[in-house]
N, C-alpha and C positions, 0 to 999 in steps of 0.2 A: 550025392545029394545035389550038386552044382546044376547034372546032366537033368535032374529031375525037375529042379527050380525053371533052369529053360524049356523043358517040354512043355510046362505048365503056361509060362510067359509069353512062347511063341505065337508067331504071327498068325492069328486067321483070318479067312476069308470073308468078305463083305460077305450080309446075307443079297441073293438077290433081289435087282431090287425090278419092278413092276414097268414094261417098256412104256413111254406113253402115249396115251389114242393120241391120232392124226388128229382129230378134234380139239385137242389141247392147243391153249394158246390166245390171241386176243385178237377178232374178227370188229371190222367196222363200215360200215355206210356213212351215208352225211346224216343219217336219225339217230342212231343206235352205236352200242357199241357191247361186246358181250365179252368177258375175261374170264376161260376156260381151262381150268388146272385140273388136277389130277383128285384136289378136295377139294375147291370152291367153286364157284358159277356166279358171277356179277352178269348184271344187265344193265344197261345207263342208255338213258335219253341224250340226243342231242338240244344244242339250244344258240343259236348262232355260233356254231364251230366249237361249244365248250359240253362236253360230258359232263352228265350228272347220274347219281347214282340211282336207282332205282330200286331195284331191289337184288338185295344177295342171298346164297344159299351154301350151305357147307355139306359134310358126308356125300359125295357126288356118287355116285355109279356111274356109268355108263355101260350101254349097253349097245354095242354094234348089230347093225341087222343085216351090211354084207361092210364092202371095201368105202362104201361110197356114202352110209349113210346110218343115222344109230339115233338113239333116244338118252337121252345125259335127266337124270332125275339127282336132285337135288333137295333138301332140306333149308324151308326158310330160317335165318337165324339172327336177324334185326326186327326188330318189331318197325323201327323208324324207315324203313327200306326195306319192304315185305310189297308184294302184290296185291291186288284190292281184292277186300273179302279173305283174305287168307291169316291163318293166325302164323306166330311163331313155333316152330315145330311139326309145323306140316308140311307134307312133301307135294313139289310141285316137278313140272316135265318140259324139256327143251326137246321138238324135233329137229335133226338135221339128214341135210340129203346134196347131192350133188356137189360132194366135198371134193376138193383138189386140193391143193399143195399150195395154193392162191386164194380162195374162194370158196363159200360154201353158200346153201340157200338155209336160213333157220326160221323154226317155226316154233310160239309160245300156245304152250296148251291155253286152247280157249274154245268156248262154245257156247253160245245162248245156253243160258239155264243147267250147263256145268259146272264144275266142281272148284273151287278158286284155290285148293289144295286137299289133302288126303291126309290122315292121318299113320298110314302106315307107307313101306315100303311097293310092300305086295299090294296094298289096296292103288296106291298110284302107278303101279304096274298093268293094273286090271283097268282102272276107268282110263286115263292118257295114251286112247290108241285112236291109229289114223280109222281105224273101223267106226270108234267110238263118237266120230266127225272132230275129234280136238285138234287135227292139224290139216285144215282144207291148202293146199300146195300152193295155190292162185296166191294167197294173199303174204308168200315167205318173203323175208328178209335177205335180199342180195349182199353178204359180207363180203369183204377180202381181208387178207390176213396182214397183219400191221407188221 
């Protein structure tokens, strides 16, 4: 009985857990500043050297498109720090590209007379593509990583 109580007891192995994207982490400029976890996405203004919140998003994806560059889709989840035009519960789209180990360039889905969020997954999947013109390269955000 003894031998069967410790079998039962016995140590197991963590389950694996998920390595995480290069992406990950907290990128900033002297405007901006963006905090990139594995389930949330914060985006914050500057304002003479002091961040402010903007808006936040939780259920992250990401989605890599090679070593250097991926699309992070997120779920707004404050109403009081949400994007304009966008409600709570809709999903919205960070591009990034020319990511280092220092540095990345990011870009916030935007486009005249596009979408200020999406209702599903798959739907923000479909409309937030650089095809779709929501991330023109010229106007990204230079971060380095804090």
């Amino acid at each position: 009985m003894f031998v069967a109580v410790l079998g039962l007891t016995g140590c197991k192995p963590e389950a694996d857990k998920a390595e995480p994207k290069a992406i990950e982490g907290t990128w900033v400029n002297d405007a901006e500043k963006y905090e990139i976890t594995s389930s949330t996405y914060k985006n914050y203004y500057a304002v003479a050297g002091e961040y402010y919140l903007y808006y936040s998003t939780k259920d992250i994806v990401i989605t890599e498109i090679d070593e250097t560059s991926g699309i992070l889709y997120g779920k707004f989840d404050d109403a009081t720090h949400i994007g304009f035009g966008a409600e709570v519960g809709q999903w919205y789209a960070l591009y990034y590209f020319d990511l280092t180990d220092t540095s990345v360039k990011l870009l916030q889905a935007f486009k005249v007379g596009g979408k200020a969020g999406c209702d599903t997954l798959e739907e923000a999947k479909a409309e937030y593509t650089i095809d779709n013109g929501y991330f023109p390269t010229g106007a990204a955000s230079v971060c380095t990583k804090k």
